[in-house]
Each structure stands twice: as C-alpha cells, then as structure tokens.
N, C-alpha and C positions, 0 to 999 in steps of 0.2 A: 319345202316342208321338212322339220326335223325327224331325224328316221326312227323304228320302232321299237322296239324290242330285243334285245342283242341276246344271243341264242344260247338258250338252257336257262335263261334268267327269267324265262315268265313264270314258274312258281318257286321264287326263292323264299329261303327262310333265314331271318337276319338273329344272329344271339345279340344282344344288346341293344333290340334296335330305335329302344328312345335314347340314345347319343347324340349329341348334335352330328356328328357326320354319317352315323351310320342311317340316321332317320330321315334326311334329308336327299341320301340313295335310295330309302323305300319309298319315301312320298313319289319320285320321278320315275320309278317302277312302277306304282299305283296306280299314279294318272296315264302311262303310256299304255297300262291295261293289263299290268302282272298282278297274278293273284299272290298278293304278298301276306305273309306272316314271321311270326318273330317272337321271341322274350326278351324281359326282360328285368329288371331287380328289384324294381318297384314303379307302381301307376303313376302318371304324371299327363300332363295337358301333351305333353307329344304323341303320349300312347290315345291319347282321345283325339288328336290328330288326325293319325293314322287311322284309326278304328272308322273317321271318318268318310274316309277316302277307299274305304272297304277291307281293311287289310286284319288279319285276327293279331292281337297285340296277346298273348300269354304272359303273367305277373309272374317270376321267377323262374327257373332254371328247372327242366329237366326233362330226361331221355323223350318223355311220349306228347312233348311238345310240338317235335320233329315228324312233321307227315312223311308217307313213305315214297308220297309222288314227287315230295318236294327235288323239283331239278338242280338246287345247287342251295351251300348254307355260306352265309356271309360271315365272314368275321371279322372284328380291328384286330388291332396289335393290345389291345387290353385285353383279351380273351385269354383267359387259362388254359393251357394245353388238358389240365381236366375235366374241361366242363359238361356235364352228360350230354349235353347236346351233341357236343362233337365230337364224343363217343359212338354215339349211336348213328352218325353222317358215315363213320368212317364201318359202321356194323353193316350199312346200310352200300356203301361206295356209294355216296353221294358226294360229289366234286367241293372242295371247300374255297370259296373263293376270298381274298381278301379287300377288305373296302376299298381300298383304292385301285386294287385292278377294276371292282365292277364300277366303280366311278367311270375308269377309263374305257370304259366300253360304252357308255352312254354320251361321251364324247365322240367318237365316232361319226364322222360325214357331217360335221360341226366344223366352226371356225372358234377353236378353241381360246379363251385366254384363261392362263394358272399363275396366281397371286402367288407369291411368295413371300419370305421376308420373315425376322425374328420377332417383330412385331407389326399391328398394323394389318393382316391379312383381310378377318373378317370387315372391317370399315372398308377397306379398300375394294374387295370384293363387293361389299353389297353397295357401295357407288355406283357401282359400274354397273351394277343390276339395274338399280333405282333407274338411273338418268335413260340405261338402254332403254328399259322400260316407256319411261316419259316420250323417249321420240318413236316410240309405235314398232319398235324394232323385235320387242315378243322375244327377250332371249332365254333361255334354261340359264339355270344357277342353281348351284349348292354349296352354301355357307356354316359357316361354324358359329352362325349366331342367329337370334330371331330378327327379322329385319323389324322396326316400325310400324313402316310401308311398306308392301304390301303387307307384311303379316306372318312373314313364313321365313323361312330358312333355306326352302329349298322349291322351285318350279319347272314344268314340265312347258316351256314356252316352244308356239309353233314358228320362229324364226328360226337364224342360221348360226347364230351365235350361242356361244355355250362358257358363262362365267363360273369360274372356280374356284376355290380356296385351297392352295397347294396346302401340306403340312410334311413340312421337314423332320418335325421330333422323329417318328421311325425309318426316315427314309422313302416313305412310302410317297411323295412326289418326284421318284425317280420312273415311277409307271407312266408321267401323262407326257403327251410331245405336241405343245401347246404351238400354237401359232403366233400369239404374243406372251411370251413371260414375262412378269414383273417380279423385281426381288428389289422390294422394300429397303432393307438394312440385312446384314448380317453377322449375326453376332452368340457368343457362347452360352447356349441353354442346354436344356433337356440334358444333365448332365448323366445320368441313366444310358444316355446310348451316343453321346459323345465326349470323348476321353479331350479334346484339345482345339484348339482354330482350327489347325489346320484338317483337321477331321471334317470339321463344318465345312471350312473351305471345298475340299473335294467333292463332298454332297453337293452341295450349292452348286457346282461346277457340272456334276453329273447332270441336275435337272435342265441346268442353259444347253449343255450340249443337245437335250433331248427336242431343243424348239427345232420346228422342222423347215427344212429347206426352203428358202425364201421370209422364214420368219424374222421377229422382231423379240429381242430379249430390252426389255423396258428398264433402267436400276438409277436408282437412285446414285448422284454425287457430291452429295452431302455428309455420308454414312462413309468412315475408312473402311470400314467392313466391307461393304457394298464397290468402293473405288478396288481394292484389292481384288475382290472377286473379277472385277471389270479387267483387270490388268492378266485373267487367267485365262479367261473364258478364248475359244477358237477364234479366227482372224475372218473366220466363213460365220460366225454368227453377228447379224446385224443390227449394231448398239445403239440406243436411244437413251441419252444422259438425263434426268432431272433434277431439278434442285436450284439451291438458293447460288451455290458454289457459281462464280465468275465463265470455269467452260464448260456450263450444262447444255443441250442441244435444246430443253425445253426449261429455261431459266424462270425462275421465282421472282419479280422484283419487288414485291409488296406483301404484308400480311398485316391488315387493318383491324385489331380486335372492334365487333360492332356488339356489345352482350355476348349475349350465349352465339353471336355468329363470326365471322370473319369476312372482309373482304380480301381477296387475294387478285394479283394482278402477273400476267405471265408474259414473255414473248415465244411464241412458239411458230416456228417457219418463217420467219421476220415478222410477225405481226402482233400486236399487243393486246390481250385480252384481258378485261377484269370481270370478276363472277362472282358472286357471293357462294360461302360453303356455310350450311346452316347447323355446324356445328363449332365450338369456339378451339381457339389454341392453331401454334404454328405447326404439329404434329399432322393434325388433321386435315390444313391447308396442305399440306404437302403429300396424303394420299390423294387427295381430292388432284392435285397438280400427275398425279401415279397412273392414276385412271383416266384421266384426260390426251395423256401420250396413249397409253394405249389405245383408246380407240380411235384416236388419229393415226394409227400404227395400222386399223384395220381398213381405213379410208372414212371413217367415218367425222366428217366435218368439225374444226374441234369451234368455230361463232356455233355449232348448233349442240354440242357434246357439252361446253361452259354451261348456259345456263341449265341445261338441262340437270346438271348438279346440285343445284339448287333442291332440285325437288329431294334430294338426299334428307332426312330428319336425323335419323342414328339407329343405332344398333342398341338390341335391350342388351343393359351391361357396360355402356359404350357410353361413360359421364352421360345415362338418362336420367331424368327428371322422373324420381321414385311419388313427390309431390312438396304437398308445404301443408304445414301446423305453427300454431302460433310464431308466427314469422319468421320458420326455419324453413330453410328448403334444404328436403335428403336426395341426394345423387347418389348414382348406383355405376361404379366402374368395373372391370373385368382386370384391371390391371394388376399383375402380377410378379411382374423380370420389373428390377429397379429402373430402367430407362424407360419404361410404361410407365411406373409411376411416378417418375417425375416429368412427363411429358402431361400426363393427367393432371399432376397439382399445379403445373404449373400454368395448364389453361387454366384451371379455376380462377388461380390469381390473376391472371390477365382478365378473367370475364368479370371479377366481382371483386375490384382492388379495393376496397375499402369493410368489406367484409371479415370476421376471422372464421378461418378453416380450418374445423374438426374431423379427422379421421377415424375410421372403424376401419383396419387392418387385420386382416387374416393371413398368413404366410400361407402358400400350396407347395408342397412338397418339399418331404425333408433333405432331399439330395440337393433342389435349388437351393433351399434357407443354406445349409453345409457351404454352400459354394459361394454364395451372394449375399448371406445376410447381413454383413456390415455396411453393404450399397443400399438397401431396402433400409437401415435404417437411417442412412444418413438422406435419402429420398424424402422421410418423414419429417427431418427437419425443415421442410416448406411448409410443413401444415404447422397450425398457431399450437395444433395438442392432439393428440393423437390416442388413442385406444386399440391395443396389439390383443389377437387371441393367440391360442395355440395352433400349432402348424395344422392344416387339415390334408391329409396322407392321401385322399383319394388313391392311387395303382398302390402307396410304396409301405414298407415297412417302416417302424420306427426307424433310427438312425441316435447309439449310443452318444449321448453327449448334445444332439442337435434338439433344439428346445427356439420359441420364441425369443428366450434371454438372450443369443446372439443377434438377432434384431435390435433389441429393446437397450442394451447395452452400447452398441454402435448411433444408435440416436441419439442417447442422453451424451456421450462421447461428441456427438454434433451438437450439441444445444438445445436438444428437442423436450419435448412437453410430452413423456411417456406414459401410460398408465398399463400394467398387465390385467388384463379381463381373460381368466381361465373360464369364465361359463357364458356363454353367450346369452343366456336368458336374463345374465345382469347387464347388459348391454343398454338396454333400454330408458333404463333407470340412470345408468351411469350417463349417460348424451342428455338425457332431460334436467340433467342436476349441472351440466358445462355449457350447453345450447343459450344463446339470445336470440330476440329479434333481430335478423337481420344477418344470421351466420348461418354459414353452409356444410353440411353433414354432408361427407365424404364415404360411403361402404368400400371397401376395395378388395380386392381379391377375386381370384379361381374357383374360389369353392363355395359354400353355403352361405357365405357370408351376405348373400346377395337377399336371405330371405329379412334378413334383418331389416330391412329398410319400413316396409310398411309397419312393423310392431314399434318402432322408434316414433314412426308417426304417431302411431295409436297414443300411444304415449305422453309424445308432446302436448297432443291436444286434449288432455282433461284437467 
C-alpha cells in the first residue's frame, strides 16, 4: 500500500496552485486526505479540479487567504518573494515549503522513477503512467501535462510505484533520489538560470548522483548531450543506454510511420520486440523505447510493459487533434526549444506527407527567443507557411531589442513562408484565408497560443 500523508502537509496551502505542477502535488494531497487550499491568479478547469476533490481554490492573491491552522505553504520557483501570502506564512511561522521538496516527500516508501531531459519529460512520464496503469500496477504520478487518459495530470495510485516528471529549469530535481532516472537528451535552455553547458552539465550530473544505491540511471545514446553526461556520471551508478546509436544496451532498429502512429521495433536483453506507439514521429518512438528500459529497470517484464504502451494516446498539447472543419485538421503542440519543434514538424511531415503544413507560432520567453531565435526560425522552414505572434513573457520582462522579428527574419533567411500576426484575434481569419482541404494547422508554443485552436475551427467552418 502507498504510504499517507507526509507530516505537517495534511493542511497545506499552495500559492499558485492551478500550475501544472503545483496542482498536480495538491490533487495527491487531496485524495491521500489533506485538507488542501490554495490561490490563485485566475479560475480555470484545474481550480474546478481541485474544488472537486474538496480542496478551497481562492481566485487571486492575498494575505487572508492564508488560514491560520494552515500547517505548511507551498511555493514554485515563480513565486514573488512579495506575495502577501507569504508575507503573512512568514507573520504567522508557517513553514514554506517548496514544490519540489513536497513532491519529494510523497515519494517516499515508493519505488521511485524521475523523467528528465531538455525535452520530452511530460510524454515520457505519462507513458509510463498510462501503460503502468494498463497492466493493474495502480502507480502515483505527477506530470506537467493533462494526460488523455486517464484525464489528469496527476494520481493518488494504491501501488508501489511512483512516476515523476523531474524539471531541471530551477534545479529543483536535485531534491528527488529516484530509483530509476531517465535523462532524455540534454541540452541548453532556461537561460534565466543557466549561464552555459557546462552549468547544465553539472545539474544533470547532481540529479544522476541522487539515484539511490542499487539504482538504475536510464539516458538516452542518441543525444551528445545525453552521451556526455554519460561519460560524467559516477562509475557506482548503474547505466542503461537507449537509442537508435549502434552500442545502446536497449537499441532502436525500426521506426515505421503508420498515420498518426508508429511502429517501432527494439532488442532489449537479446530479444526483439515490436509495439506500436499511438503517437506519430521518431521522437516519440524513442520516449516510448525511454519508458520501456525503465520499467524493465524496475523488473517489470518489458513482452508485457511493450504493448501495454499502446494504450498511451498523448498528452493535451502533445501534437493533439484540436479537430477538423472543412477538411482541415488543427493540432495543438507545446513545443517551444527549436529541437521540439522540429521534431514536432517533422512528425507531421512524416504522418501526412502529401499534405501542406501551416503553422500558428508563439515564441515563450524573451531570454529563450535572445538565445535561440534564429534556430526557431530556421525550425519553421519545414512548415509550407507559417504565422509568428509576439513573444508571450509569462515569469519574464521585456528584453530591449528582443521582438519576434529575430525569429521571423531567421526563417525568411531559410526560405520560409513568414507572416507577423501582432494580434492574435487576427489569427483566425488569417488561417481561414491560407487553410485547404486537406492541410494541417499546426498551433505551437508554451503559452496561450494553445487557446487559438478551437476559434480557427469556429472559423473554418462557416
């Protein structure tokens, strides 16, 4: 049986707490029987989530949100050191706890696995959910995305197993000491709070140390990012290679576009497996191939852990099927870091090669765009035409000089089919006047861009 309530945490109160990860540590507070509450900055289907699962959800920020019994207050790393809530934690000495410590306590007397990786977490995480799930295994999970299937983001499951989705951007997966880690690729983002590689490297290197004696650190050998890290890591933690690369310990030999799925085929322990992954692109066969060593990592049969991946659909955000209007169909990605997005368009292209692909691109943050936006826009040159808005800031400040245009000018420098769309309510309009039968709308990005997708419909179809 997974164990209860980790102590001073049964009446916490979360600032922020419809965030994909701060919401996802109340839902599992919720259900194990903490009286949760929390604010937050505005109402959303997570806060009716939560509300469901009995927890008081408060709509915006302030001191007398904060009860006085409350045992401890949670906060991310996006939390203002001004916020009156934890003003009044600190009036009060109430313990402030930070999200990924109390992740790391709900881990506890668990057999841990913590996803890693620059890209790639949430998918890869919620496979591992999915499929544990399929074979009756009942495991806890907290993701950074809404799954499909089940529905959630995050579960309170009465098995032994406990899936996670590390996040490197603060560091803050240097708190969990997983029993199998997985590190995806590794590679230069979140430029906010890493100055270089070798910065990443170190981090990276901090989380593998943290798997625990007798553990299994899972990494990809495909990724030089990933091979490097491998050449860092202690000679006492014990490596499981994947990938398509010639010496992976669990080698790739197939990736069959089938539509929107893939066939992929593996040898893993000298034996040869093929499974389908019911999402399209070699990206995706290769988390799917991520989560499969893992849980053979934990003993768990990988003839029974394959098809069980199957039952995988995707992640909302995760190239979903937004719908179709006069025979366009709109997709909805999350991808953001240029090797996202071109791993994104370029499943498209593999799934629907004779289609042309229309983009709705949003840049997220101006210190990324600063850093990358000449690779974001040469990313763009895979799509047939493309429509760029303006950066959406979410945490960050403007940034003098950083604009779309360095996007937008790196594309058409590649060849690309650019348009600037500064208002997103001309979005709609502008896709309904480029769209045919038979072409595929693309939304992309981190940020709001995502709500675009259904109004493009509306649209198409009158």
């Amino acid at each position: 049986m997974a164990p209860g309530l980790p102590t001073a945490m049964d009446r916490p109160h979360f600032i922020g707490i419809g965030g994909a990860g701060m919401s996802g540590i109340a839902k599992i507070l919720a259900q194990r029987g903490a009286k949760v509450a929390g604010s937050d900055a505005k109402d959303s289907a997570t806060a009716d989530a939560l509300r469901a699962l009995g927890a008081t959800v408060h709509i915006g920020h302030a001191a007398e949100h904060l009860a006085d019994d409350a045992t401890c207050v949670v906060v991310s790393s996006a939390i203002r050191k001004d916020n009156p809530e934890l003003a009044r934690a600190a009036e009060l000495d109430i313990p402030v706890v930070h999200r990924s410590d109390a992740l790391a306590r709900l881990m506890d007397g668990l057999h841990p696995i913590a996803v890693a990786g620059t890209h790639g977490k949430t998918t890869t995480t919620s496979m591992l959910a999915v499929s544990l799930t399929e074979l009756g295994l009942k495991p806890s999970y907290a993701i950074g995305g809404d799954l499909d299937a089940p529905g959630s983001n995050a579960l309170h499951g009465d098995g032994e197993i406990f899936v996670a989705e590390a996040d490197e951007s603060d560091r803050s997966f240097h708190k969990y000491a997983p029993e199998v880690a997985i590190v995806l690729n590794v590679e230069l983002d979140h430029h906010a709070n890493y100055a270089s590689m070798e910065e990443i490297y170190d981090s990276f290197q901090t989380f593998a140390d943290r798997i625990v004696p007798g553990g299994t650190l899972v990494i990809s050998a495909d990724h030089e990012g990933a091979r490097e890290l491998t050449r860092r890591v202690s000679d006492s933690v014990k490596t499981v290679t994947y990938g398509e690369a010639e010496d992976a310990d669990v080698r790739i030999l197939s990736v069959v576009a089938q539509g929107l799925k893939s066939e992929v085929t593996v040898v893993l322990g000298g034996e040869e497996l093929t499974f389908t992954v019911s999402v399209p692109g070699r990206h995706y066969a290769s988390n799917a191939v991520a989560a499969l060593a893992a849980g053979a990592a934990l003993g768990i049969p990988a003839a029974e852990l394959a098809p069980a991946l199957a039952a995988y659909t995707g992640v909302k955000r995760r190239l979903q099927l937004k719908g179709e209007a006069a025979g366009v169909q709109v997709i909805d990605s999350y991808a953001h870091h240029p090797t996202e997005m071109t791993a994104d368009l370029e499943a498209m292209r593999a799934a629907a090669s004779t289609s042309r692909l229309l983009v709705v691109f949003q840049p997220h943050l101006f210190s990324r765009t600063q850093e990358l936006g000449k690779e974001m826009g040469q990313s763009l040159a895979l799509a047939d035409a493309s429509l760029v808005l303006d950066i959406y800031p979410a945490r960050e400040d403007p940034i003098p000089g950083v604009t779309s245009d360095l996007i937008i000018e790196a594309a058409r420098a590649a060849g690309a089919d650019v348009t600037p769309v500064h208002d997103k309510a001309d979005v709609p309009e502008a896709v309904a006047g480029m769209a045919k039968p038979g072409d595929l709308v693309l939304t992309m990005g981190a940020g709001d861009v995502t709500d675009l997708g259904p109004r493009i419909l509306d649209r198409l179809a009158k």
